[in-house]
C-alpha positions in Angstrom: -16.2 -7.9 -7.0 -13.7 -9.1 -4.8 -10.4 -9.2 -6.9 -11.0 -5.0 -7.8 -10.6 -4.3 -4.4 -7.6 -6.7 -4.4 -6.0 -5.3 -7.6 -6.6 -1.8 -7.0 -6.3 -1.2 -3.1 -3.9 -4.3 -2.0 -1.9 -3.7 -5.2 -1.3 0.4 -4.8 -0.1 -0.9 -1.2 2.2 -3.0 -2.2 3.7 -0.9 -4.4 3.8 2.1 -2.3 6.0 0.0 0.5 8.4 -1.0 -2.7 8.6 2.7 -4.1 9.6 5.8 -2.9 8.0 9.4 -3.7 4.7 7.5 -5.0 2.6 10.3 -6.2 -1.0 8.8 -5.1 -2.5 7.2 -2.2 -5.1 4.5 -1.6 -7.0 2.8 1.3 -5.9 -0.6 1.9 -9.2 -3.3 2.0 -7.8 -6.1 5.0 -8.4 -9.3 2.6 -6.4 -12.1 1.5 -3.2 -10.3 -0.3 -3.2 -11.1 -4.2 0.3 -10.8 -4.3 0.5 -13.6 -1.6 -0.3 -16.1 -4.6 3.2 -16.2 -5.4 3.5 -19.3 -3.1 1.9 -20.8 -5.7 4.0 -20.4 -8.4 6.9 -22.7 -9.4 9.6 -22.0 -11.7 10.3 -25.0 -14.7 13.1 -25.5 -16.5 12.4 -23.8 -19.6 12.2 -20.6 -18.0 8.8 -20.4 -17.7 6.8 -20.6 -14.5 3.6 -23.0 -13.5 0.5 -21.9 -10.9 -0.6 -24.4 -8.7 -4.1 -23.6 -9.5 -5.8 -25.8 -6.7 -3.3 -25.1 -4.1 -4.5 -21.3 -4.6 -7.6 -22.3 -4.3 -7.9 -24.8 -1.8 -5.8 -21.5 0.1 -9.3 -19.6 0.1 -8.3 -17.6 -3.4 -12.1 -17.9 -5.2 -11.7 -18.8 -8.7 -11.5 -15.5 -10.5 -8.4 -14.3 -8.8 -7.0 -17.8 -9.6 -8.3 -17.4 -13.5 -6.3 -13.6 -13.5 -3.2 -14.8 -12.4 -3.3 -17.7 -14.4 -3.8 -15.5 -17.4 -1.0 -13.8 -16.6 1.2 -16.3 -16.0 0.7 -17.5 -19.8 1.2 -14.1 -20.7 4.8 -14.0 -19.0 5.4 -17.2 -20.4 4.8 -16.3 -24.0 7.2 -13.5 -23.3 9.7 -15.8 -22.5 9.3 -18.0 -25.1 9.0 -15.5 -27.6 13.0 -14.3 -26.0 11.9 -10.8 -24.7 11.6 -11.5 -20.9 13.1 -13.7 -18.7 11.7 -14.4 -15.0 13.7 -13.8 -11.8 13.4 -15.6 -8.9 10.8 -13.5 -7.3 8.0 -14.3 -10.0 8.5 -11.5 -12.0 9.1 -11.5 -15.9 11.6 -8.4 -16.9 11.9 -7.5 -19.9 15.3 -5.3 -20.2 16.1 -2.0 -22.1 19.4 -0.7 -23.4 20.8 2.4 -21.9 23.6 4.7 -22.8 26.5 5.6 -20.9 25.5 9.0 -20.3 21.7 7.9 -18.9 21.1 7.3 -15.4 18.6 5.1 -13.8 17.6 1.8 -15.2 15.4 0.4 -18.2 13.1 -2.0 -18.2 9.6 -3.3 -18.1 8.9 -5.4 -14.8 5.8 -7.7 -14.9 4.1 -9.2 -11.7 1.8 -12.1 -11.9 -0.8 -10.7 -9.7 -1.6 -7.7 -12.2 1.1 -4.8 -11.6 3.4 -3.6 -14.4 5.9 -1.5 -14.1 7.9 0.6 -16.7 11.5 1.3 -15.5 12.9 4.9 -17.8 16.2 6.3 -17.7 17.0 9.7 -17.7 17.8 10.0 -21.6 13.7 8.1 -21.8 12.1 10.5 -19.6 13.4 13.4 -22.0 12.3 11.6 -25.1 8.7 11.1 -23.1 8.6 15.1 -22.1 9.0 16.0 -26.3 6.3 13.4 -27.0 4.0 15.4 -24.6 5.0 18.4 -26.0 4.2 17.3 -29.4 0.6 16.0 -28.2 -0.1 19.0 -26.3 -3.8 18.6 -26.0 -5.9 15.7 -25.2 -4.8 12.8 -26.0 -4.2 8.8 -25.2 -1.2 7.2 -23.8 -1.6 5.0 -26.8 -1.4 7.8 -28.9 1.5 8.6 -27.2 3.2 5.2 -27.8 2.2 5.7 -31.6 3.9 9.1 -31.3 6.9 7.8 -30.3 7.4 4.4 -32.2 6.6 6.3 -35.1 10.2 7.9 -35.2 10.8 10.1 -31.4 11.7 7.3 -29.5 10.6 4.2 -31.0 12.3 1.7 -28.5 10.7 3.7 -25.6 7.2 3.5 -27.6 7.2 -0.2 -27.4 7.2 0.3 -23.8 4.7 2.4 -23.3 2.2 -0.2 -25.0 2.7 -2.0 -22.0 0.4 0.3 -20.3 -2.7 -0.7 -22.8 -4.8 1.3 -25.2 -7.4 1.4 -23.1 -5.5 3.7 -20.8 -7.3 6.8 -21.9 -6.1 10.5 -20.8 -8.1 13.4 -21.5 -6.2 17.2 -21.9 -6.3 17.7 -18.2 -4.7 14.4 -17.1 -2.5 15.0 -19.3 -1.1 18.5 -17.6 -0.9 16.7 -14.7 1.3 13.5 -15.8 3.4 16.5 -17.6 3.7 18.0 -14.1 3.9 14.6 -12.5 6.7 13.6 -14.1 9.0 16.7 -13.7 8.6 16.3 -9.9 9.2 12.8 -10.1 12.1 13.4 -12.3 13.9 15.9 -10.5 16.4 13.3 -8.5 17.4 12.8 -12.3 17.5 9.1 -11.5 14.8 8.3 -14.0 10.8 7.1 -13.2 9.1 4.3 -12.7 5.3 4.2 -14.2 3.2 1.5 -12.5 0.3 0.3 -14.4 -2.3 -1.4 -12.7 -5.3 -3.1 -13.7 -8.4 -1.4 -11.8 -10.8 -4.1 -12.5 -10.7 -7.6 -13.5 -11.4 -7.5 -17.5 -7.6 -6.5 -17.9 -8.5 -3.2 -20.2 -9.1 -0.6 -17.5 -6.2 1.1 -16.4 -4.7 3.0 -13.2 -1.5 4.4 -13.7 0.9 5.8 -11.0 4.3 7.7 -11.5 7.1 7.3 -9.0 11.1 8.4 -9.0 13.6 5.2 -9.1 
């Protein structure tokens, strides 16, 4: 299907020009860019936003890309109705963290229409994610992670994590590597960004990519 090579490929592109030190690399598919929808999109008064559904279209995006960003724009929308998120000017709904004094690097979930969310932690978030590992040890989910920490670690940052959707499985090994991951990714001691993207269409499949701020 068209829109996995746009969400996956196009998407991993676009975020690889936007982020430094991105620790995976993908071929880019020459199609119409996804994110290129946002000339679609219109901002309303309210704070939410409204897609031009048959401008996209008659654009040349076929009607399933159209359908996923539309269900994504009422998903940013019911975050800003519900007073977690607000949306910026480029599209994107943010939902914002709290940091101390003493963390560096910024916190926040970012949400793009076209798929891509990404999960800003600060320093003092990326140590509270390392004893969560620690605890899990061997295979495990990063849902089970989120549980972990919502449960009492780090239940703010637990929240965030269940941005990144339960059906985000990681076996033992993946898991080594994300704990090895995010130490090099960490070391600037700026904080990490974690990029979820959506490598089909049905929304439940995930790809997940760690980068430094």
């Amino acid at each position: 299907m068209k829109i996995v090579k746009r969400l996956f490929c196009i998407s991993v592109a676009c975020i690889m020009l936007l982020q430094e030190n991105v620790v995976t690399q993908a071929a880019v598919i020459e199609e119409k860019p996804i994110e290129d929808i946002v000339e679609f999109l219109s901002h309303n008064e309210d704070g939410s936003i409204t897609l031009d559904e048959n401008g996209a279209r008659n654009a040349g995006y076929d009607t399933e890309t159209v359908l996923y960003v539309k269900n994504n724009v009422i998903r940013m929308n019911e975050l800003v109705n519900s007073g977690e998120a607000y949306i910026n000017e480029s599209f994107q709904a943010v939902i914002p963290g709290k940091s101390s004094r003493a963390a560096k690097g910024e916190s926040k979930v970012v949400i793009y229409p076209y798929g891509p969310t990404q999960i800003y932690l600060n320093t003092d978030e990326v140590a509270d994610l390392k004893k969560g590992i620690d605890l899990l040890s061997g295979a495990c989910t990063w849902t089970a992670l989120a549980q972990l920490l919502t449960s009492g670690v780090a239940p703010a940052l637990g929240a965030k994590l269940g941005y990144i959707g339960a059906a985000a499985t990681i076996g033992s090994a993946y898991l080594r590597v994300t704990s090895k991951q995010i130490e090099q990714v960490s070391a600037s001691g700026k904080g990490i960004i974690i990029t979820v993207l959506d490598a089909d269409s049905s929304g439940t499949n995930k790809a997940i990519f760690l980068s430094s701020q």
